[in-house]
N, C-alpha and C positions, 0 to 999 in steps of 0.2 A: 812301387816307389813313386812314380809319376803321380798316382792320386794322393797318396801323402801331401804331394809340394801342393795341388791341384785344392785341397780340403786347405793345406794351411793360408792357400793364397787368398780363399774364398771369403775365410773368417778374420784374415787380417784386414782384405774387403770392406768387410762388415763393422768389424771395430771401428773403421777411418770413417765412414757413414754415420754410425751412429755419434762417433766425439763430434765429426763436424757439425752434425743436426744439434747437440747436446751446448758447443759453443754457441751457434747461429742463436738459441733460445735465451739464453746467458746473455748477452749481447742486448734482445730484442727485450730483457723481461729488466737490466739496468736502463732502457732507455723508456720506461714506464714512469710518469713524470707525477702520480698521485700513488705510488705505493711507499710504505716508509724503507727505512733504511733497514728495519729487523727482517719486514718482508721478503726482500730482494736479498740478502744474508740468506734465509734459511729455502729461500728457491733455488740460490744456485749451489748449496751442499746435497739437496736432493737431488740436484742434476746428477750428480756425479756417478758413472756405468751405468745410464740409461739409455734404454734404446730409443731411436727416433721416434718411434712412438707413445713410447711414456714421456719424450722429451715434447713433441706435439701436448698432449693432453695437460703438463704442467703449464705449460705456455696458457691455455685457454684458461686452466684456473688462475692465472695471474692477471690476465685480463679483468676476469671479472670483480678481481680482489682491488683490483687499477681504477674501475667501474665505481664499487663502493666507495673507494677513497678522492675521486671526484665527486660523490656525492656531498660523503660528508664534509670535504674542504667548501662546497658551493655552500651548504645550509647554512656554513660557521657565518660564510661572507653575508648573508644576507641579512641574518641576528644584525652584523654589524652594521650594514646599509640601513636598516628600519632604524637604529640606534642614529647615524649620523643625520639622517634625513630630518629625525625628531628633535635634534639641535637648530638644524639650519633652519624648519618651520619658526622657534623661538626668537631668532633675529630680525630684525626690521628689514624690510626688504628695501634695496638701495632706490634711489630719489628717480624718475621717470627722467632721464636728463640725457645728450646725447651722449656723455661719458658713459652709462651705463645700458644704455636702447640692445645696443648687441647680445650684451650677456642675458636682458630680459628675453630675448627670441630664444638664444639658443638652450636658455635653462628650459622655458616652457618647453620643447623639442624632447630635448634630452630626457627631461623627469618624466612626460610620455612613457618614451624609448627603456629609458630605464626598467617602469614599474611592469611595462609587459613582458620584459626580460626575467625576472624575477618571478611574475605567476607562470612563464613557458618554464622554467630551471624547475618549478616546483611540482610542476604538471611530468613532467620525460622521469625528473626523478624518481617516480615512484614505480615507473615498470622497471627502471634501471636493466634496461635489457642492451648486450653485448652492441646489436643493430643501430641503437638509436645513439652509442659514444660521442660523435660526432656531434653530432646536433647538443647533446649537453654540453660537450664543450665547451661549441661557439657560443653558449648562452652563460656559458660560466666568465670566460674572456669577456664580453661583454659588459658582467657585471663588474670584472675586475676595473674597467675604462669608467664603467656609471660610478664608482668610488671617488676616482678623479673628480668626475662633473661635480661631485658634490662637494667635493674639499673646493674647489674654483669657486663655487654657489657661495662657500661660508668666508672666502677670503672676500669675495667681494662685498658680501654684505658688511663684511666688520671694518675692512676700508672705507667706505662710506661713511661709519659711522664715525669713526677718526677723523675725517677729512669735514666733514662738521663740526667737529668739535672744535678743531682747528684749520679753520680755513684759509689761515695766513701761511701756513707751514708749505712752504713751496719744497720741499727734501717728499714728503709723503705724496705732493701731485706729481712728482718727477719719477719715483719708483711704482706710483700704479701707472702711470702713461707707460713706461717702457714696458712692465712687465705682464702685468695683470687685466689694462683696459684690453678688451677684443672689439676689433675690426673686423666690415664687413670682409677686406680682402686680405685678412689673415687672422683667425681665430681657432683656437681648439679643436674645435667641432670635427675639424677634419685629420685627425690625428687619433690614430688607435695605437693600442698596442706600446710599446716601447719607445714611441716616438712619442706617444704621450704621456709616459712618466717621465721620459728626459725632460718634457718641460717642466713639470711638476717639481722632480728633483733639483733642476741645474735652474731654473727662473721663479717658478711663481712661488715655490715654499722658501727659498732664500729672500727673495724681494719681501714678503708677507713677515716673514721674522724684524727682517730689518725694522719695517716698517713699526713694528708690535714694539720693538727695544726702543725705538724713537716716540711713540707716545706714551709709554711707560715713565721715560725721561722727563717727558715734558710736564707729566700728571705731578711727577716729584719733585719737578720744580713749581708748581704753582702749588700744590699743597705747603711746601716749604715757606713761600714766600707768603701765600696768606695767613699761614701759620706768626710769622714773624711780626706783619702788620698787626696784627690781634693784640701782640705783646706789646708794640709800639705806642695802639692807640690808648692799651689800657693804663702802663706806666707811667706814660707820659703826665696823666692828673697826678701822681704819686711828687712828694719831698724827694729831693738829692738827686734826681735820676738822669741828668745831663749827661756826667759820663755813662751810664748802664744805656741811655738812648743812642747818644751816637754808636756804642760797641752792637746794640740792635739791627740798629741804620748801614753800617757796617756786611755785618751778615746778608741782610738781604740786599744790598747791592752786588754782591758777590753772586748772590743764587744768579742773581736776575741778567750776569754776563755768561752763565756755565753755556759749555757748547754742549748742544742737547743731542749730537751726533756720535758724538764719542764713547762710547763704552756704555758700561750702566753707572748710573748716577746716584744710584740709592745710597750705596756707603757714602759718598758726598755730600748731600746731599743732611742725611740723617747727620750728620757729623757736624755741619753748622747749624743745626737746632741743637745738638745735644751743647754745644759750645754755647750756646743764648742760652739755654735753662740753666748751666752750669755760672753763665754772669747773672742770672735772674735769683740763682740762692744766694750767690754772694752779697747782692745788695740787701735781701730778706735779713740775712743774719748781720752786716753789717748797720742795716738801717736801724734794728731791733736793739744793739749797744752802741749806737748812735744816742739815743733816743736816754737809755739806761743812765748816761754820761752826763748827758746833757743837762737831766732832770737833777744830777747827785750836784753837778756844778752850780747850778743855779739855786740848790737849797741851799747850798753853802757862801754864793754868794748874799742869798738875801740873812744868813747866822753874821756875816760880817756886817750890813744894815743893821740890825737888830743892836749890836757891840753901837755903834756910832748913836744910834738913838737912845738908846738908855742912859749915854750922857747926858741930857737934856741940854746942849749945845750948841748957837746956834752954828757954828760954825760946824760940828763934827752934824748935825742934822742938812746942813746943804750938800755938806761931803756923800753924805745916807743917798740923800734925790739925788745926786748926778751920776753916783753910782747904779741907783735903781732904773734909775733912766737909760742908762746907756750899757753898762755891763752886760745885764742880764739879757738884752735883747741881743746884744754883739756877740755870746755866744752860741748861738742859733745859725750864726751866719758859717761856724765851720761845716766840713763837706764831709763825703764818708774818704775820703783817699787827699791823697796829695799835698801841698805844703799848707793848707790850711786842714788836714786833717783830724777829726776830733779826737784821737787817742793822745793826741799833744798838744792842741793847742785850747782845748777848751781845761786840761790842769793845768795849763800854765798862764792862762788868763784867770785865773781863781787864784793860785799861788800870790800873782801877780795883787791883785785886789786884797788877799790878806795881807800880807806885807803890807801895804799900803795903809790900811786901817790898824796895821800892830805899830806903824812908827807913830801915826795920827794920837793914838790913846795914852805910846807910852809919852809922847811930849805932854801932853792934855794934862795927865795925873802929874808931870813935874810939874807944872805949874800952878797948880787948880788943887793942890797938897792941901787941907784944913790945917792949923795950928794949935785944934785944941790937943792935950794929951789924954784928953776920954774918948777918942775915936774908937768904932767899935773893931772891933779883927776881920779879916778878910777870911771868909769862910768858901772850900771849896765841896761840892757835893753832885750829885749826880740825877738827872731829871728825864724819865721816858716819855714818851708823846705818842699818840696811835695819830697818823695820817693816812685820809682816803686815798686812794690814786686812782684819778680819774678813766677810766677807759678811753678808746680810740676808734675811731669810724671808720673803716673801710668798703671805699665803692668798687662794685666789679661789677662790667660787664652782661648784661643779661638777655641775649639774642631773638629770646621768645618774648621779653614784655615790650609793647609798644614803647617807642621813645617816650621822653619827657615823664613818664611813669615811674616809681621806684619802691621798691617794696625793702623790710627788712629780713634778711635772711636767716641770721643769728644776733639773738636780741645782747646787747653787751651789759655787763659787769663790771660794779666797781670793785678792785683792789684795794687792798690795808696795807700798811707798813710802818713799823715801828723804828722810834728812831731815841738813839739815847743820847744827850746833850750834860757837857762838861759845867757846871756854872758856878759861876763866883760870886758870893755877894756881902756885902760889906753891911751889916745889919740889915734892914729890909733894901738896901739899893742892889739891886742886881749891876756887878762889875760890869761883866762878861759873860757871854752865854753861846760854848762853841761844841759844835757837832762830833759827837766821837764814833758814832755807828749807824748804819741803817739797815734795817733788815726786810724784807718782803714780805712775808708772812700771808697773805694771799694774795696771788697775783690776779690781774684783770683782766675780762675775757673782752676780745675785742669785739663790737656790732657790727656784720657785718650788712651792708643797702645794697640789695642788687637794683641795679640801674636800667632801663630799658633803653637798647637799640635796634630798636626790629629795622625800623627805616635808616638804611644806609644815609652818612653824613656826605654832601655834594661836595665840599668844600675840599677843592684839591689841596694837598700838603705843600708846606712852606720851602720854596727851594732857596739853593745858594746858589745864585747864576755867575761867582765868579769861583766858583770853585768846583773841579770837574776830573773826571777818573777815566783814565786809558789804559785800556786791555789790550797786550801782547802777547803774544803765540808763538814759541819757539819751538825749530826741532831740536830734538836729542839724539844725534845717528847713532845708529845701532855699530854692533861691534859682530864682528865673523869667529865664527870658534872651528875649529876642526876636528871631530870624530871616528877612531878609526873602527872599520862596520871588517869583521873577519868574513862573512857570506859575500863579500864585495870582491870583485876580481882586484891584483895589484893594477897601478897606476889609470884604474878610472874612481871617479869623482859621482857621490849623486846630494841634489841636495834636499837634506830631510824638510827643512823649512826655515822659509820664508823670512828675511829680516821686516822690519816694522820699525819708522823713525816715533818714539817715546814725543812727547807734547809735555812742553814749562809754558804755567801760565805766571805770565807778572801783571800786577795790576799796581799804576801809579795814582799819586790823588796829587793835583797841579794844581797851585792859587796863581789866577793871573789878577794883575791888576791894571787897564789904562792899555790890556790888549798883549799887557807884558808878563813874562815868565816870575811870578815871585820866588814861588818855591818850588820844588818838587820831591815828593816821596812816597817812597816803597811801599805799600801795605800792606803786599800779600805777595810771595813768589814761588808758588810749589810748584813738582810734580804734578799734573794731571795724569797724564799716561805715561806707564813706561817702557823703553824702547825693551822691543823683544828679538832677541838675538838671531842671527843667520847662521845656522848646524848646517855646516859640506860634511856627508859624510867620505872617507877615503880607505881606500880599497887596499886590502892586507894579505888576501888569500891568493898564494901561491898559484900559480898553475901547474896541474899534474899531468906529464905525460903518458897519453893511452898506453896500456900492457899490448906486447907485441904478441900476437896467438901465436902458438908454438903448435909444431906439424904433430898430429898425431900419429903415433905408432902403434902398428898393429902385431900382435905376437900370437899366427895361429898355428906357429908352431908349438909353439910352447902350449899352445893350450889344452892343443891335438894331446901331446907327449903327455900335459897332464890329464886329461881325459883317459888317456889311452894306459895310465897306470893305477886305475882304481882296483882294479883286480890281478894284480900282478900273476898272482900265485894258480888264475886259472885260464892266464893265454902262454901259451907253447912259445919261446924266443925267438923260433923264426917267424912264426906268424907275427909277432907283435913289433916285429922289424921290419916285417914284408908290407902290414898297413901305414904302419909309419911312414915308410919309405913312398907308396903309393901318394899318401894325404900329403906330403912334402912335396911332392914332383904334382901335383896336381895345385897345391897353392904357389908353384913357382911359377908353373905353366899360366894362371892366371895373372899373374904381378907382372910376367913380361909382354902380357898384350898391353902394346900401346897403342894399339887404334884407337882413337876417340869415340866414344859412346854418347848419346842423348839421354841424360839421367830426371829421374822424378828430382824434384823441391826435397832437399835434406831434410824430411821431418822426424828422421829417429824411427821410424817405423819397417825401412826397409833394411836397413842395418840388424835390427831385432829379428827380423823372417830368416834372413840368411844365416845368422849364427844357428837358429834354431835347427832351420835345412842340414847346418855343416855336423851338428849334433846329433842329427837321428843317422846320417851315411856314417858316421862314425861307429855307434853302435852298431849298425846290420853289421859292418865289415868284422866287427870284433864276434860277433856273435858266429860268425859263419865260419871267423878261422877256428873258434871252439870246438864248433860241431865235427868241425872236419878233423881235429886235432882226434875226438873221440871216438870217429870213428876209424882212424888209422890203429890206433892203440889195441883195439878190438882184432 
């Protein structure tokens, strides 16, 4: 009996050894920081009832699996390093200046330190042997730090080249000073490891951004605004274009207050050009039936001439010249828009001229009646005419040919148009002779003369020194919302983010005169930014009170008794009363020692030995009252 307990104690021993060896592995083969996640999966289902020493020998294959996957993560790094270095070589290197002296030492240093880092990683890796781990590590860390150096290496170069381009931008010298310029007594260089992506992370790629959104900004507002000058200078020779200029003039004084710190600019930005090319087609197609109007009034005016001189009158002939003198040119003087607008006032200054010549004619002929009775009859009939229509010149801009040059681009075409005329004529005297149609029949191609401006014009633009525009800058406070977060404990508070006061820009245009206020008005009042809200989130989730562990009860009575009744039919009653009875006063005997004992760590293990212990004395007992039973019977 004694080596029974002695054999089970041995092997439950052995068991606790080998799980603890089999953990410790477990443990040591998750904190393998270059094997993947399938690897370490299916290392630790093969742990599972190994003994300490297949628990050993997996350990060592995981290592070296640990081994390989530091290689291969070092090789990825390095593709990537030869890839970034081969950018940074591309950029101009930053100006010899004491802004930059520092960073020139420590790169030279660094890119050193770097490339030898990289043939040592390439050299260890190829024995990749368990001994030399170490040593590739450090050279892999390393490389991880020479990444940094080289992102630092290409923020500076590209600051630089910003900071030239705009050297008045004091927002871009204020964020590389704080951020990015390095000091002899505090720089980089001496920062490894996590102390060096913190900066990377929390200063120089935040600062570097910012900086990159602000000359972005800046690039789309001088494209804008040169863009717009172009429009200005070329319009400007153009007919009618007074209003189309100041709506021009307009636009880019707007670009040219934009706060070039705020957000991105591009929708902005693009929105007040698309706004000028959208006034640049309306003048096109207004100018174009401008033009259409103008030409149909003026035939019509000089059909009413025509009427006046076929009188041979002198009176209805001076009427003719004062009209042709003066009418024809005075409808030229209407605009495309507004109360001298051609859509009205050039038919109603025609209207205006025939009536005029229809009361002139009809007095004319009451007076001026013949009295013979062989006058001949007023005959009406119908007369067509082809007229040429002349073509139109247009100059545009041409940046490659030298000033004062000008070549023709599109050679232009005359236009035809037919036009049919109502006439009256009284034997061979033409009454009257009035327009009833005209029709286009081909139209005319414009020529177009590109004009040379290679050499920028000195001559600054004409200003209004009493007339002048102020930009204000309003906030917009933000408003607070409350969300409620269920993972959130009741009655705490966290807040998701951040309010943000929204930017109204107004911009006035002020006439002063004599130093004094004359006018003032609104010209533009939007949104620039808008305000972004303040989310608290607030806490929903209940508190649940811990379950109270409840005493365990042990019933080895009951268990004995069921134990003890699998074979009913072949233990004798008194014997299966008398073990009972034993195994009852023996578990009682135990429950009343209350001495206190010094017990193992509850791991479930000893608990398992002794049921097993209480099950084999159970048996022998049973098996012995058997025998006994059969040999009385004998």
């Amino acid at each position: 009996m004694s080596n029974i307990l002695v054999q089970a104690q041995a092997e439950a021993s052995i068991n606790k050894i080998n799980f603890e060896a089999a953990e410790k592995v477990r443990q040591e083969i998750n904190g393998l920081e270059y094997l993947t996640k399938d690897q370490k999966i299916g290392y630790s289902t093969e742990l599972e009832d190994k003994t300490k020493t297949q628990a050993e020998q997996i350990l060592e294959r995981a290592k070296k699996d640990n081994l390989q996957g530091l290689v291969k993560t070092g090789q990825e790094l390095i593709k990537e390093l030869q890839s970034e270095l081969a950018k940074v070589e591309k950029l101009p290197e930053a100006p010899k200046t004491d802004d930059y002296n520092e960073q020139h030492g420590l790169w030279k240093e660094l890119l050193n330190l770097g490339k030898g880092q990289i043939d040592n990683f390439k050299i260890y890796s190829v024995k990749s042997e368990l001994k030399d781990f170490n040593k590739i590590e450090k050279f892999y860390k390393d490389l991880v730090d020479f990444k940094s150096h080289i992102l630092i290496e290409s923020y500076t170069r590209q600051v630089a080249k910003y900071r030239e381009k705009y050297p008045k931008n004091q927002k871009i010298v204020e964020l590389f000073n704080k951020h990015l310029k390095q000091a002899s007594n505090n720089h980089y260089g001496t920062q490894t490891g996590k102390d060096l992506q913190h900066y990377i992370n929390s200063s120089a790629t935040p600062a570097f951004q910012e900086i990159q959104q602000l000359v972005k900004n800046l690039d789309k507002q001088a494209e804008g605004i040169q863009k717009l000058e172009k429009l200005i200078a070329e319009y400007s020779q153009k007919p009618k274009t007074s209003e189309l200029i100041k709506d021009l003039q307009n636009h880019k004084d707007l670009l040219s207050i934009l706060n070039t710190e705020s957000g991105d600019l591009k929708q902005v930005v693009e929105g007040h050009i698309k706004r000028a090319e959208e006034a640049l087609a309306t003048y096109n197609k207004e100018y174009q039936m401008y033009q259409q109007v103008l030409q149909k009034g003026q035939e019509d005016i000089r059909a009413q001439i025509a009427r006046l001189r076929a009188l041979k009158n002198e009176k209805a002939i001076k009427l003719a010249d004062k009209i042709e003198k003066q009418e024809i040119s005075y409808l030229a003087t209407a605009e495309l828009s507004g109360a001298v607008g051609y859509k009205t006032f050039i038919p109603n200054n025609v209207a205006r001229i025939k009536q005029e010549v229809d009361e002139f004619i009809a007095e004319y002929e009451k007076n001026h009646r013949p009295l013979t009775p062989l006058e001949p009859a007023i005959v009406e009939s119908k007369e067509v005419e082809k007229q040429e229509i002349a073509y139109e010149t247009q100059k545009v801009s041409n940046p490659n040919l030298e000033k004062g040059k000008s070549q023709v681009k599109i050679k232009g075409q005359k236009g035809e148009k037919t036009i049919t005329y109502k006439v009256k004529k009284q034997g061979d005297k033409v009454i009257s002779r009035e327009q009833i149609s005209e029709q286009v029949t081909k139209a005319p191609v414009t020529e177009v003369v590109e004009v040379g401006t290679k050499e920028e014009s000195l001559t600054p633009p004409k200003s209004e020194p009493q007339t002048h525009r102020e930009r204000k800058e309003l906030k917009i406070p933000f408003e607070t919302k409350q969300v409620e977060n269920k993972d959130l404990p009741k009655g705490q508070t966290h807040v998701k983010q951040e309010g943000k006061a929204g930017v109204r820009t107004i911009v006035e245009e002020i006439t002063t005169k004599d130093g004094k206020v004359v006018s003032r008005k609104t010209i533009i009042d939007e949104v620039a930014t808008q305000p972004i809200a303040r989310i608290i989130e607030v806490g929903t989730k209940e508190a649940k009170l811990a379950p109270v562990p409840s005493t365990p009860e042990t019933k080895p009575q009951q268990e004995k008794n069921e134990m003890g009744t699998k074979e009913p039919e072949k233990m004798a009653p008194e014997m299966a009363q008398k073990s009972q009875k034993q195994v009852s006063a023996g578990t009682q005997k135990g429950s009343s020692d209350k001495t206190p004992k010094k017990q193992l760590p509850n791991t479930g293990e000893a608990t398992s030995i002794f049921a097993a212990l209480g099950s084999v004395l159970l048996i022998l007992v049973m098996a012995l009252a058997i025998q006994k039973k059969k040999k009385s019977e004998k």
